[in-house]
N, CA, C and O atoms as a Maestro MAE file, in Angstrom:
{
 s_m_m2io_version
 :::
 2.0.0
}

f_m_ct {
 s_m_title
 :::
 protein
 m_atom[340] {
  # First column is atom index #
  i_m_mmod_type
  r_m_x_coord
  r_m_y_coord
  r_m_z_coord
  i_m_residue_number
  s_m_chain_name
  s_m_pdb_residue_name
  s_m_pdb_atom_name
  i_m_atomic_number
  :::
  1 25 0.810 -1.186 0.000 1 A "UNK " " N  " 7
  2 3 0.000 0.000 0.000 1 A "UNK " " CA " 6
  3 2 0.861 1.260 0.000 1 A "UNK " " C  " 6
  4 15 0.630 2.245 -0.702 1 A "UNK " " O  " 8
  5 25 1.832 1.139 0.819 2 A "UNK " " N  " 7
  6 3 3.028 2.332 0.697 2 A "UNK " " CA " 6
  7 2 4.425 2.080 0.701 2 A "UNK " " C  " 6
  8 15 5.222 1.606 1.510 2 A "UNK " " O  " 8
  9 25 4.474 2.507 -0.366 3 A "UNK " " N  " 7
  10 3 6.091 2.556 -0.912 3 A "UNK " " CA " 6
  11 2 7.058 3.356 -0.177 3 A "UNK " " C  " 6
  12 15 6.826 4.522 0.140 3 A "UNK " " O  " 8
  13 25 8.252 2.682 0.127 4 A "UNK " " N  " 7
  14 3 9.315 3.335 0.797 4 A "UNK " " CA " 6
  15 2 9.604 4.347 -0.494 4 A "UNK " " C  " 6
  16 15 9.486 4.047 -1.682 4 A "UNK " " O  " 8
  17 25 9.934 5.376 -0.046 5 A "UNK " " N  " 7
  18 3 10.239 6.736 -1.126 5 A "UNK " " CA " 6
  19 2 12.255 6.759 -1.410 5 A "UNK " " C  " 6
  20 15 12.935 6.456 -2.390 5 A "UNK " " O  " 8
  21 25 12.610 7.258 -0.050 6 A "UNK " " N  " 7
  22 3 14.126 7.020 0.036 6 A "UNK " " CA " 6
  23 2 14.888 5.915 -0.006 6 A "UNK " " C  " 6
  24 15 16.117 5.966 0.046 6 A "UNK " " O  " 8
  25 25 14.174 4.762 -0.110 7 A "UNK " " N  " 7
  26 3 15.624 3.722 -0.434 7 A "UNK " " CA " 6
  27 2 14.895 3.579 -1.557 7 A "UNK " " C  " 6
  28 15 13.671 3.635 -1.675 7 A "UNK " " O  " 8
  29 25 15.858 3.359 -2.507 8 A "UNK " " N  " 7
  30 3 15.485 2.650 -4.139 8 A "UNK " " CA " 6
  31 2 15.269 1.373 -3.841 8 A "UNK " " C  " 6
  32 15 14.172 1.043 -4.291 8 A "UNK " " O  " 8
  33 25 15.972 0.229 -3.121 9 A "UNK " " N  " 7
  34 3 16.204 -0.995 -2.978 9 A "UNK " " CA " 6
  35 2 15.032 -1.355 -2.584 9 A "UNK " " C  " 6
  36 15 14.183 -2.009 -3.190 9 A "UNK " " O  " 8
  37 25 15.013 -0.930 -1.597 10 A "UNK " " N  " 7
  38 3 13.419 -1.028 -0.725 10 A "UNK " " CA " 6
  39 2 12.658 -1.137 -1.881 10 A "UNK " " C  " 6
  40 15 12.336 -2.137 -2.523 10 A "UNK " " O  " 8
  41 25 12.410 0.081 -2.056 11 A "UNK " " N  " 7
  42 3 11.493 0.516 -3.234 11 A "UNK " " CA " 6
  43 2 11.235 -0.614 -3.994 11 A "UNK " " C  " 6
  44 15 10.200 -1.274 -3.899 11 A "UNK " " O  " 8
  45 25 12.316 -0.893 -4.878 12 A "UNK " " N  " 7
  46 3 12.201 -2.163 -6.042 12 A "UNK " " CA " 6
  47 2 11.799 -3.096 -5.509 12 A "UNK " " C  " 6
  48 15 10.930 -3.732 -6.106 12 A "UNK " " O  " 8
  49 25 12.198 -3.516 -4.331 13 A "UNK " " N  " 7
  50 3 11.942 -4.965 -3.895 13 A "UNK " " CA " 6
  51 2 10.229 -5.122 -4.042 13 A "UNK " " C  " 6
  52 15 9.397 -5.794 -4.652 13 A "UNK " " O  " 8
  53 25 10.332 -3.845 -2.886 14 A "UNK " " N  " 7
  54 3 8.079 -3.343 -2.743 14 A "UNK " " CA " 6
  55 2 7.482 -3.767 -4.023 14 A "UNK " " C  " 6
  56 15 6.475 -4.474 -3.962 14 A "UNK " " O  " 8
  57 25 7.870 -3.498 -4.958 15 A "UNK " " N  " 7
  58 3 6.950 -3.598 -6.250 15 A "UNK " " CA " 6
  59 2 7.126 -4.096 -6.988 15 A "UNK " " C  " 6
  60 15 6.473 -4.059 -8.030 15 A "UNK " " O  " 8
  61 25 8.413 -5.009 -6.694 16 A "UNK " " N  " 7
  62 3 8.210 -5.889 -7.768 16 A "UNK " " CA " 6
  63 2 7.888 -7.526 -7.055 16 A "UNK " " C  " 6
  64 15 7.918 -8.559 -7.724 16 A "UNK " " O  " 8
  65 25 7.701 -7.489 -6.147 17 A "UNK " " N  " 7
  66 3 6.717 -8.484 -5.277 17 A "UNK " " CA " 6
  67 2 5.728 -9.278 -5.947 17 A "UNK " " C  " 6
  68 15 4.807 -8.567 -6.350 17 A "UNK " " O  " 8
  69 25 5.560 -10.716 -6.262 18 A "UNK " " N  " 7
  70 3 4.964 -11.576 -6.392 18 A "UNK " " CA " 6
  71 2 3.503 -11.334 -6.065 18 A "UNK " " C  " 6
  72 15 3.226 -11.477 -4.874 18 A "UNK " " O  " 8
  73 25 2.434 -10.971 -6.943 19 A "UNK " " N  " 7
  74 3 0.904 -10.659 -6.310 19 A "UNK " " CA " 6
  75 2 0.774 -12.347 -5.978 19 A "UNK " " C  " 6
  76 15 1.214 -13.314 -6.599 19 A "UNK " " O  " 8
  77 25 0.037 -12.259 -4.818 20 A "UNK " " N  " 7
  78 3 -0.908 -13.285 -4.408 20 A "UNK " " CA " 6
  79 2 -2.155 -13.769 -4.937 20 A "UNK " " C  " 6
  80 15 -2.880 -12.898 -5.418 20 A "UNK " " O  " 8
  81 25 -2.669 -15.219 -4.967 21 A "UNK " " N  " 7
  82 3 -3.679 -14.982 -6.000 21 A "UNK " " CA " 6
  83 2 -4.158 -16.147 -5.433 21 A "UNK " " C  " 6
  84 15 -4.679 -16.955 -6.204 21 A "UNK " " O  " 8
  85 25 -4.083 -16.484 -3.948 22 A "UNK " " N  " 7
  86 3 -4.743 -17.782 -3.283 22 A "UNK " " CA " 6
  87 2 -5.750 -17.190 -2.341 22 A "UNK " " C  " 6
  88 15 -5.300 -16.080 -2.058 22 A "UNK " " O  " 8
  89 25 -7.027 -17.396 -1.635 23 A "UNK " " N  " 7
  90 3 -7.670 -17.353 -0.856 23 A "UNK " " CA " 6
  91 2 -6.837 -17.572 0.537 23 A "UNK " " C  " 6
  92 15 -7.670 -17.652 1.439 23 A "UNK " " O  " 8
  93 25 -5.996 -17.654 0.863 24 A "UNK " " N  " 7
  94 3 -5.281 -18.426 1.784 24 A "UNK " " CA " 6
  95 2 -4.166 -17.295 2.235 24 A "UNK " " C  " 6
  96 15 -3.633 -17.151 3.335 24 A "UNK " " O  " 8
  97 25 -4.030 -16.704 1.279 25 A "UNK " " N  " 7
  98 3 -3.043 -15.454 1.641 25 A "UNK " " CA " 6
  99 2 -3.686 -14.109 1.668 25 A "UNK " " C  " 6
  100 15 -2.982 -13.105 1.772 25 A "UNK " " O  " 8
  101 25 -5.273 -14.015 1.560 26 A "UNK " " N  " 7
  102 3 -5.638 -12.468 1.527 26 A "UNK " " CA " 6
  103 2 -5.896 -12.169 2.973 26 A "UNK " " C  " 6
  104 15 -5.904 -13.098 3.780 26 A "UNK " " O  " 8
  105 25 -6.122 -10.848 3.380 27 A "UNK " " N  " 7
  106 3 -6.032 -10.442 4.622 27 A "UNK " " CA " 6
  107 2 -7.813 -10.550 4.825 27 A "UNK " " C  " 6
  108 15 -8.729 -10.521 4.003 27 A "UNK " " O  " 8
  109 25 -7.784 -10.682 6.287 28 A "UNK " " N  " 7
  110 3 -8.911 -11.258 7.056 28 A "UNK " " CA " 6
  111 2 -10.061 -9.813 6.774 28 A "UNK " " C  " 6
  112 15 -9.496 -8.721 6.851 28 A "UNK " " O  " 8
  113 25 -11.241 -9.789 6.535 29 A "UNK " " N  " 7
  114 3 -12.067 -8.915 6.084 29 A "UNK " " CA " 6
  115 2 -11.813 -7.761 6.944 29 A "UNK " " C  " 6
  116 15 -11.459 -6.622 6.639 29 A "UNK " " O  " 8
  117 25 -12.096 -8.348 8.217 30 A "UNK " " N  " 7
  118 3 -11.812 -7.054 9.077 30 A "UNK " " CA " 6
  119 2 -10.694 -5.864 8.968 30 A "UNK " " C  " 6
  120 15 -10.762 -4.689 9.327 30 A "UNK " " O  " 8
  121 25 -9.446 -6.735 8.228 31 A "UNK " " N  " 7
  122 3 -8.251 -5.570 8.053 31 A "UNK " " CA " 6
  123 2 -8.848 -5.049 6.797 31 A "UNK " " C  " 6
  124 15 -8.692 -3.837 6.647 31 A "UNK " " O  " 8
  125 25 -9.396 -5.577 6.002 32 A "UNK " " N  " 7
  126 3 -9.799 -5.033 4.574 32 A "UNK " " CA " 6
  127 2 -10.535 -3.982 4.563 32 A "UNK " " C  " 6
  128 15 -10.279 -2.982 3.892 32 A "UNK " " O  " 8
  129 25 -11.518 -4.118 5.308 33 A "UNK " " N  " 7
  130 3 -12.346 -3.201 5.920 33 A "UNK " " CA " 6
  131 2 -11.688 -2.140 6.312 33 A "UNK " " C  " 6
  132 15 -11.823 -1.107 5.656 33 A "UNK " " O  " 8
  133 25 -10.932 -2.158 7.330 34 A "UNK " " N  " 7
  134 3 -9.840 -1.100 8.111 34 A "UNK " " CA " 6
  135 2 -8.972 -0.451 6.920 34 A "UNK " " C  " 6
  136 15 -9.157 0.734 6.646 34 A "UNK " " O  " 8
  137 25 -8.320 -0.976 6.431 35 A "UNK " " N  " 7
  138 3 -7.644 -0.181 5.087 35 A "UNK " " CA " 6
  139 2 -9.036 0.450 4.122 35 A "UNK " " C  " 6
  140 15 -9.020 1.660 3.899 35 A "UNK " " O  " 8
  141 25 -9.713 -0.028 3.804 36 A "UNK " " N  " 7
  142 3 -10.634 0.456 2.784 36 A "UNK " " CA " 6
  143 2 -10.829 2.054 3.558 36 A "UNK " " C  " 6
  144 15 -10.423 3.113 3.079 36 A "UNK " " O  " 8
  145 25 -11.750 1.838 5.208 37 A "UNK " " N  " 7
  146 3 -11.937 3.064 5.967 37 A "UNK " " CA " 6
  147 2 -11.190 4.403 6.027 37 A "UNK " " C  " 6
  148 15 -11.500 5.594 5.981 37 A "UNK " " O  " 8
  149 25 -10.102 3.701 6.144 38 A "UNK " " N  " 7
  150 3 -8.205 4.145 6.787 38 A "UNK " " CA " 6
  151 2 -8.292 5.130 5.189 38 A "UNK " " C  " 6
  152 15 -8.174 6.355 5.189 38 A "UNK " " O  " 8
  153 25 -8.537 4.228 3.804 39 A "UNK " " N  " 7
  154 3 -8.037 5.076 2.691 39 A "UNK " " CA " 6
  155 2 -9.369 6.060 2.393 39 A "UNK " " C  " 6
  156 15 -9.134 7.185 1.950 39 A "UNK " " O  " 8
  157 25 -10.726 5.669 2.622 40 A "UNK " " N  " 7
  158 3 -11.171 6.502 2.555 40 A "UNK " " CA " 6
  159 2 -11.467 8.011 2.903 40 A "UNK " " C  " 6
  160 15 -12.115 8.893 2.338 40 A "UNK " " O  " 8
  161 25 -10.547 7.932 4.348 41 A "UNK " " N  " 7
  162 3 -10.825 8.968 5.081 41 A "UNK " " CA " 6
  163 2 -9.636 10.005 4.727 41 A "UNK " " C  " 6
  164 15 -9.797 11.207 4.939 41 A "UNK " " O  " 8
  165 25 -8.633 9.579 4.269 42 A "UNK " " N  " 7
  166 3 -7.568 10.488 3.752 42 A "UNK " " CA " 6
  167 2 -7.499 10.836 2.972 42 A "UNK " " C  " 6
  168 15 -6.634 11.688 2.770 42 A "UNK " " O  " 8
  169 25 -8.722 10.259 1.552 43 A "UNK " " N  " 7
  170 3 -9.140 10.808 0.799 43 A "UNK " " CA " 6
  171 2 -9.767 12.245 0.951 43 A "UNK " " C  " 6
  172 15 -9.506 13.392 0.589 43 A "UNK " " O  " 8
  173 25 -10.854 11.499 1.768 44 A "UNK " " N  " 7
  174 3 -11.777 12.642 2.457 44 A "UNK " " CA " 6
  175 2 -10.866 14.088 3.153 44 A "UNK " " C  " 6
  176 15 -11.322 15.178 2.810 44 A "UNK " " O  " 8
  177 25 -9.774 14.102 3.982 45 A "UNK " " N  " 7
  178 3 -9.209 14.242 4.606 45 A "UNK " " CA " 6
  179 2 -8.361 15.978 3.525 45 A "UNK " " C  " 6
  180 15 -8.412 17.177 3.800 45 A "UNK " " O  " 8
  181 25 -7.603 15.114 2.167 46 A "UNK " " N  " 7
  182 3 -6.772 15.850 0.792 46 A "UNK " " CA " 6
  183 2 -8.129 16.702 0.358 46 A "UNK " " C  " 6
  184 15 -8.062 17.931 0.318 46 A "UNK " " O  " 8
  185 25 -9.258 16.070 0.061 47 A "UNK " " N  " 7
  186 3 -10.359 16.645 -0.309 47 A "UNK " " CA " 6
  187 2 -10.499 18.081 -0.175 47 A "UNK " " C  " 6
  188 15 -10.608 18.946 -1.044 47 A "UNK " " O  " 8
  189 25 -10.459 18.202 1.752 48 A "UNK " " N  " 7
  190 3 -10.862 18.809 2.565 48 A "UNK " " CA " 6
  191 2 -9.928 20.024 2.589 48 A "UNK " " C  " 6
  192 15 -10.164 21.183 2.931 48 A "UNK " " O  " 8
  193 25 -8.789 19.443 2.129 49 A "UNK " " N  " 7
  194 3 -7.677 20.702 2.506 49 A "UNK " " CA " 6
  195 2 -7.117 21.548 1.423 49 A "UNK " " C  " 6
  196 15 -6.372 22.526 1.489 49 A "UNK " " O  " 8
  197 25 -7.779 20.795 0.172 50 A "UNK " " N  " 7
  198 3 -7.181 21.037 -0.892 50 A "UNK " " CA " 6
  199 2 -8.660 22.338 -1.032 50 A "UNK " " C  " 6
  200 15 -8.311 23.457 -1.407 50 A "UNK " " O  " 8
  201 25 -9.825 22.176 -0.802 51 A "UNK " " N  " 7
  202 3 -10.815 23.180 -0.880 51 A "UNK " " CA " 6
  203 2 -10.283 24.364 0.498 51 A "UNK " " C  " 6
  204 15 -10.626 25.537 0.348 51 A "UNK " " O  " 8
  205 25 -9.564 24.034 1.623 52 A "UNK " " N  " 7
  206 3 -9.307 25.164 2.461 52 A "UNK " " CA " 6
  207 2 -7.670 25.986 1.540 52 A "UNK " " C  " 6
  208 15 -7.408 27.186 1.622 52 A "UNK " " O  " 8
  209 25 -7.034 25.217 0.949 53 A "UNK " " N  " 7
  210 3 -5.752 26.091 0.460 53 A "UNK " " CA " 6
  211 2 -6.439 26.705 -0.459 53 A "UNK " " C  " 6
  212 15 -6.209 27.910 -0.364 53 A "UNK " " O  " 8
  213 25 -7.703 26.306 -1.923 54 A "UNK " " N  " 7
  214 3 -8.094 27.330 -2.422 54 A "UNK " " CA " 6
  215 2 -8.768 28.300 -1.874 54 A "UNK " " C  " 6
  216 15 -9.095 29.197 -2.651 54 A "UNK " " O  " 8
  217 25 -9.173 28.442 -0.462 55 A "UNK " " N  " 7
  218 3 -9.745 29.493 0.203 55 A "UNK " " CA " 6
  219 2 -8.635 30.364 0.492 55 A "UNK " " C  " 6
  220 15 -8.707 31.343 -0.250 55 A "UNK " " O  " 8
  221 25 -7.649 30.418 1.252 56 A "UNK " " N  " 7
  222 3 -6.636 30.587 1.791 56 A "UNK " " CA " 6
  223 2 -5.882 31.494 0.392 56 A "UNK " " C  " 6
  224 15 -5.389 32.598 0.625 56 A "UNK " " O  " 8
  225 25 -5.864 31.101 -0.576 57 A "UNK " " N  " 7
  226 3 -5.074 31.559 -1.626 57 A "UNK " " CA " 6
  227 2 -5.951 32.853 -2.266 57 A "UNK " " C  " 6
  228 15 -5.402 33.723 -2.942 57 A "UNK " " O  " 8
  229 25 -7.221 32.852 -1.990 58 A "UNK " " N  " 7
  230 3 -8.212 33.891 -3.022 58 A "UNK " " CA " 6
  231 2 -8.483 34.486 -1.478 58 A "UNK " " C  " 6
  232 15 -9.703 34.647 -1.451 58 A "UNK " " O  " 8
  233 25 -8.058 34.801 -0.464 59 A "UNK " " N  " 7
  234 3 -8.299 35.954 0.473 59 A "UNK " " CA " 6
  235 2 -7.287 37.126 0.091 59 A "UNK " " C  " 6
  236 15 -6.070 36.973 -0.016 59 A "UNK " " O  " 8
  237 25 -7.960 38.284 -0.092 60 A "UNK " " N  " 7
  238 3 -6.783 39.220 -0.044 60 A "UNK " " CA " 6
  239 2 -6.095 39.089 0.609 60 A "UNK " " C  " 6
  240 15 -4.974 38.929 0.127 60 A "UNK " " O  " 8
  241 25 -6.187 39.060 1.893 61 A "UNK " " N  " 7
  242 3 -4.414 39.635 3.611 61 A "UNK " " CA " 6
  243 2 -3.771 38.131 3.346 61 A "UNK " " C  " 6
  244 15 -2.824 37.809 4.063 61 A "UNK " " O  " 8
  245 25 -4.267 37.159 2.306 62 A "UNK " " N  " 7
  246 3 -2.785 35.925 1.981 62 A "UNK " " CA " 6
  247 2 -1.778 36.346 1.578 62 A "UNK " " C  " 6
  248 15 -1.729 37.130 0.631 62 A "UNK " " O  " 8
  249 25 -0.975 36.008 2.076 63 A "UNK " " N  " 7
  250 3 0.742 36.128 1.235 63 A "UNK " " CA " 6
  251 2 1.459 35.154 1.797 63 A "UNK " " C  " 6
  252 15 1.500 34.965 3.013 63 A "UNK " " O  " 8
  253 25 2.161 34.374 0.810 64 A "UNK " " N  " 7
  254 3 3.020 33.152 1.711 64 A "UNK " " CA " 6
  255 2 4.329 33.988 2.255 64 A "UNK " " C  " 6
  256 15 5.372 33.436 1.903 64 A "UNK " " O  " 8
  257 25 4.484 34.913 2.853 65 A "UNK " " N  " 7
  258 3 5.327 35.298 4.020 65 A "UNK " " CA " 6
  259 2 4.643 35.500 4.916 65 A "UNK " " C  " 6
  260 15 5.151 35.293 6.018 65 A "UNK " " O  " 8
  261 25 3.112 36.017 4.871 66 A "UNK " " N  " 7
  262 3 2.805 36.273 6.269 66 A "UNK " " CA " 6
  263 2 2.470 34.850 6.796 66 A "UNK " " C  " 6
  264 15 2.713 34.378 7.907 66 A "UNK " " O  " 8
  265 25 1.920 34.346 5.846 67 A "UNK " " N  " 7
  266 3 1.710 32.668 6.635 67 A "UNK " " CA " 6
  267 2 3.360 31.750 7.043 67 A "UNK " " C  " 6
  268 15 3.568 30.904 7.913 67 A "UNK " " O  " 8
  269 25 3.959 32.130 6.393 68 A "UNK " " N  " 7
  270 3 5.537 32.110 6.647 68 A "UNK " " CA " 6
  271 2 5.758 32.074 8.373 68 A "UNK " " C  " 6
  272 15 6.123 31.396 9.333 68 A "UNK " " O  " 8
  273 25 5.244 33.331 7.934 69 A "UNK " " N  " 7
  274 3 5.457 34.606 9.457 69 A "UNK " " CA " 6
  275 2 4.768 34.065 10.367 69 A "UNK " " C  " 6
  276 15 5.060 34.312 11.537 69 A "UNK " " O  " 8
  277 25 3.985 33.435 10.145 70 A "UNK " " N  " 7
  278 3 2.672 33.382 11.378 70 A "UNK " " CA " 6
  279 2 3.382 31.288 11.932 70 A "UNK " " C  " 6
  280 15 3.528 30.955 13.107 70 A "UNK " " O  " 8
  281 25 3.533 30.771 11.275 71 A "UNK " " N  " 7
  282 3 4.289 29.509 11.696 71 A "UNK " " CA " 6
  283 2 5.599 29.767 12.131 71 A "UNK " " C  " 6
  284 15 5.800 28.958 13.037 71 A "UNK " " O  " 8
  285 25 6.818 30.618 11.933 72 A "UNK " " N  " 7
  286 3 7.912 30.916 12.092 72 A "UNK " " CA " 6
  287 2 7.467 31.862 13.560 72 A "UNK " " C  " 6
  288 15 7.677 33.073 13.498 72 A "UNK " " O  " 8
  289 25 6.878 31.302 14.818 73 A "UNK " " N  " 7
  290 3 6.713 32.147 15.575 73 A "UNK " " CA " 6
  291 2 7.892 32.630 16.627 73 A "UNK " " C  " 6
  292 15 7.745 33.567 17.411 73 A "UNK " " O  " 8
  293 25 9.370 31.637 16.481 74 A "UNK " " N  " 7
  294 3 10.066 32.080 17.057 74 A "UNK " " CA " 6
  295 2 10.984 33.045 16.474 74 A "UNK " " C  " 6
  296 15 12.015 33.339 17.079 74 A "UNK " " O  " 8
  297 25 10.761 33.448 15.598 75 A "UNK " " N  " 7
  298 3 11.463 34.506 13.936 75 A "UNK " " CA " 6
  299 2 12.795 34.235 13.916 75 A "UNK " " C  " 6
  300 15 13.642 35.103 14.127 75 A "UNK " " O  " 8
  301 25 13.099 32.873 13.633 76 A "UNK " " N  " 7
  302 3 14.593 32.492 13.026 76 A "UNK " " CA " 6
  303 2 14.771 32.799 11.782 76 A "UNK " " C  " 6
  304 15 15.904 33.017 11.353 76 A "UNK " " O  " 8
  305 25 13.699 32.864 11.020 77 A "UNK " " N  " 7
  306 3 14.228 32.716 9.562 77 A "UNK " " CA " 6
  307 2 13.747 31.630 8.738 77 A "UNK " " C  " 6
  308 15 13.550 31.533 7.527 77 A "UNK " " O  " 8
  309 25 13.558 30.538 10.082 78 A "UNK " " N  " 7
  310 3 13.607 29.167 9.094 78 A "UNK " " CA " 6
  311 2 13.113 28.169 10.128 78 A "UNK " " C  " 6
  312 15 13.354 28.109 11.334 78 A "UNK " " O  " 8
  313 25 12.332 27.371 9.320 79 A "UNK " " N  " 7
  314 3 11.205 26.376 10.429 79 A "UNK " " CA " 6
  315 2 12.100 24.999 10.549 79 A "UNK " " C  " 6
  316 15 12.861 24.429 9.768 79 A "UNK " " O  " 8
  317 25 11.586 24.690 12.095 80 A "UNK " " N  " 7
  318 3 12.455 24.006 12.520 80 A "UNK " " CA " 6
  319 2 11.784 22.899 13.300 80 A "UNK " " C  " 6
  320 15 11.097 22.311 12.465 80 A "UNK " " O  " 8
  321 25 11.648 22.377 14.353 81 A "UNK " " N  " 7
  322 3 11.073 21.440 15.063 81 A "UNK " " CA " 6
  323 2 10.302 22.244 16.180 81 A "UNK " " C  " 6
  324 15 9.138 22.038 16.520 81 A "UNK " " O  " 8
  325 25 11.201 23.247 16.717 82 A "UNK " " N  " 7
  326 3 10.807 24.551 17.516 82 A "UNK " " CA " 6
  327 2 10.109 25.248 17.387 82 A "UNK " " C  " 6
  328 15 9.859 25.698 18.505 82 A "UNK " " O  " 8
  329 25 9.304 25.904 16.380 83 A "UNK " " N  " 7
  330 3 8.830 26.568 15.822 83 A "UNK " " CA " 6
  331 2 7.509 26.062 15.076 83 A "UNK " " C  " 6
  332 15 6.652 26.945 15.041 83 A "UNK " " O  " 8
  333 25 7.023 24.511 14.296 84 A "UNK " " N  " 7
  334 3 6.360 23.792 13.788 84 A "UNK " " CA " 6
  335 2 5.786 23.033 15.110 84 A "UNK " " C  " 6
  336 15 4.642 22.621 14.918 84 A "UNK " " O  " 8
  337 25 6.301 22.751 16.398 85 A "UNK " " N  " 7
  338 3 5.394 21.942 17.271 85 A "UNK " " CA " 6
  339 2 4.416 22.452 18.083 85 A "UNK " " C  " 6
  340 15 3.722 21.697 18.764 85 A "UNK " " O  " 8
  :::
 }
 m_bond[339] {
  # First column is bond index #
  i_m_from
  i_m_to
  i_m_order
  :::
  1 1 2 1
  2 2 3 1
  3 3 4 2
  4 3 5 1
  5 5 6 1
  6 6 7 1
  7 7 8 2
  8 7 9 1
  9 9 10 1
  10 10 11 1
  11 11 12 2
  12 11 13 1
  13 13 14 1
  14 14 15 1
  15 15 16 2
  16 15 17 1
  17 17 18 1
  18 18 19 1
  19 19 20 2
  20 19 21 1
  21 21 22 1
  22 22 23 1
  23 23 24 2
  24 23 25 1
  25 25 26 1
  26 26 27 1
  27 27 28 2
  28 27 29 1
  29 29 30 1
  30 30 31 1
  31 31 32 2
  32 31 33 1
  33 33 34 1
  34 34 35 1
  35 35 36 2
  36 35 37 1
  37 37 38 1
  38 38 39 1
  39 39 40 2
  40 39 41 1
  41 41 42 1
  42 42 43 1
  43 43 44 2
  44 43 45 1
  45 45 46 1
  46 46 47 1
  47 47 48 2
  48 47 49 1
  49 49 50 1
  50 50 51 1
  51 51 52 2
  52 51 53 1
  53 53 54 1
  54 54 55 1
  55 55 56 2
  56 55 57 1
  57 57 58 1
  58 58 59 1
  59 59 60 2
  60 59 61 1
  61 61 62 1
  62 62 63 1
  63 63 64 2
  64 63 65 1
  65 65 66 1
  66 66 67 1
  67 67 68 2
  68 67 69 1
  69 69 70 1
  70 70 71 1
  71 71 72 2
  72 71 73 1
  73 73 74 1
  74 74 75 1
  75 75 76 2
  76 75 77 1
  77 77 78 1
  78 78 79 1
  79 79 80 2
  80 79 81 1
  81 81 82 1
  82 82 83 1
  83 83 84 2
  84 83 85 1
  85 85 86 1
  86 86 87 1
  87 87 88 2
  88 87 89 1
  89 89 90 1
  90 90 91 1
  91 91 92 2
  92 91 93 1
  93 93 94 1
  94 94 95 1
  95 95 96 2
  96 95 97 1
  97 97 98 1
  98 98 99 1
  99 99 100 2
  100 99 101 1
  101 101 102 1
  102 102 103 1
  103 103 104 2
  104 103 105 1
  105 105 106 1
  106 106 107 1
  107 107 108 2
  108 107 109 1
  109 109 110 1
  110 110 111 1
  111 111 112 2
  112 111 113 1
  113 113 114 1
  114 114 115 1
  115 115 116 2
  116 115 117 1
  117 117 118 1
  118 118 119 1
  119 119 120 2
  120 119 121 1
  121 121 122 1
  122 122 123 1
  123 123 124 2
  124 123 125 1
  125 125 126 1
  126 126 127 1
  127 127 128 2
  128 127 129 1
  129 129 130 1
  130 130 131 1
  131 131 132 2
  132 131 133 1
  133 133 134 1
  134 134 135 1
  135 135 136 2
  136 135 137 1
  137 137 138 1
  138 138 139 1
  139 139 140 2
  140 139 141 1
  141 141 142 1
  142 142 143 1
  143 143 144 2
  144 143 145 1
  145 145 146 1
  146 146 147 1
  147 147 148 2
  148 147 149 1
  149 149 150 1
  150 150 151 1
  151 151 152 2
  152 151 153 1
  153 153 154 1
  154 154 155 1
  155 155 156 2
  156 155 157 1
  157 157 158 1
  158 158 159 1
  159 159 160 2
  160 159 161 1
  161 161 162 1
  162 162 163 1
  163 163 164 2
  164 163 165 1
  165 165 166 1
  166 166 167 1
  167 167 168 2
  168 167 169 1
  169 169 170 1
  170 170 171 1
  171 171 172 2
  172 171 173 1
  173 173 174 1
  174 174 175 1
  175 175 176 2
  176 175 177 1
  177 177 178 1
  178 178 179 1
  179 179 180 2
  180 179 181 1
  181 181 182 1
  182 182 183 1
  183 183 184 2
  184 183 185 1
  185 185 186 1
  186 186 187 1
  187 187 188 2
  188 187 189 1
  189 189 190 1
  190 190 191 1
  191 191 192 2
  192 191 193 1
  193 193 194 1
  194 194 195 1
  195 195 196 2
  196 195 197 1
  197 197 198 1
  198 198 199 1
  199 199 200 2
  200 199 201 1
  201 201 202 1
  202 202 203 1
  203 203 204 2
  204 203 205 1
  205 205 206 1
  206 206 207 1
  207 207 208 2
  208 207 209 1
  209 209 210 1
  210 210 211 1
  211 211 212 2
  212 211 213 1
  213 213 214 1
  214 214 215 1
  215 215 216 2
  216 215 217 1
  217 217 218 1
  218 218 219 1
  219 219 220 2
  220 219 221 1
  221 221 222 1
  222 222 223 1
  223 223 224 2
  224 223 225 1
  225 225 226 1
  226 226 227 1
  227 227 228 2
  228 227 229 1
  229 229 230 1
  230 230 231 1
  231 231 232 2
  232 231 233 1
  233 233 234 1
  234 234 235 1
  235 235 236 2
  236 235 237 1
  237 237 238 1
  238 238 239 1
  239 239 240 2
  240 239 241 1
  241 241 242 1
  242 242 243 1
  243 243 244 2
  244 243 245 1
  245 245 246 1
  246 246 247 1
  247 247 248 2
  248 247 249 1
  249 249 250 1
  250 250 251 1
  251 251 252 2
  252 251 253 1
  253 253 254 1
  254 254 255 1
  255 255 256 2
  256 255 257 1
  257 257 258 1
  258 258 259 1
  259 259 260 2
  260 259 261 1
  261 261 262 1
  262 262 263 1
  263 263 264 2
  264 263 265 1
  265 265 266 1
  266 266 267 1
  267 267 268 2
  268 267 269 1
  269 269 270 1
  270 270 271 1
  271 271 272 2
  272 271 273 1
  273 273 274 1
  274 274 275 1
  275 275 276 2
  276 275 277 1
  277 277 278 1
  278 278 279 1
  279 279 280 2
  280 279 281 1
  281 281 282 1
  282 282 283 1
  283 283 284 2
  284 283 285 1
  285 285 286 1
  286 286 287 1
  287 287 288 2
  288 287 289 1
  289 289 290 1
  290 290 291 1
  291 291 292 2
  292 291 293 1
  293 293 294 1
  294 294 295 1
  295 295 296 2
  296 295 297 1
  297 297 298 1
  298 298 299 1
  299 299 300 2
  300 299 301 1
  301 301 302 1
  302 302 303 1
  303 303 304 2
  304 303 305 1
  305 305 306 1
  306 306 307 1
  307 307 308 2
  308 307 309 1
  309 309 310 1
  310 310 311 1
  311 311 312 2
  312 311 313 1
  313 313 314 1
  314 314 315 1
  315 315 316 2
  316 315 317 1
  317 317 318 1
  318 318 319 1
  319 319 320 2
  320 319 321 1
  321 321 322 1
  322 322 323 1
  323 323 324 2
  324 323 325 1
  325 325 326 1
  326 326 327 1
  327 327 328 2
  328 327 329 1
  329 329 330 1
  330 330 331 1
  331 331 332 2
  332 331 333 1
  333 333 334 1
  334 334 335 1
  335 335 336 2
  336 335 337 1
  337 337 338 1
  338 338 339 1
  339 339 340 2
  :::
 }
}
């Protein structure tokens, strides 16, 4: 379901994996269920945020420095762990 991004190796191995095609190896309904939920909701989730950044972008007082500005609350310059938690 998710691919390692930073190792290539990883990566290749992930996908090029043998599909299963026995009754005997699929996952028990209940996890199926749980992933189906799990993906629906992060769907739901991108949906949701992708309609608040086009809000966010068509307000006049937007500017990506002041939103910069407004997360950078300790004013280093530059976001950090300090500053993002």
């Amino acid at each position: 379901m998710v691919l390692p991004c930073d190792n290539l190796l990883l990566r290749s191995e992930a996908s090029q994996r043998p599909t299963r095609t026995t009754d005997n190896n699929r996952l028990a309904f209940e996890v199926e269920r749980a992933l189906a939920d799990f993906l629906e909701r992060e769907v739901s989730m991108h949906v949701k945020l992708e309609v608040i950044k086009q809000q966010m972008i068509h307000r006049p007082d937007y500017t990506n420095l002041n939103a910069f500005n407004c997360i950078d609350c300790t004013n280093e310059g530059v976001l950090t762990h300090r500053n993002i938690a």
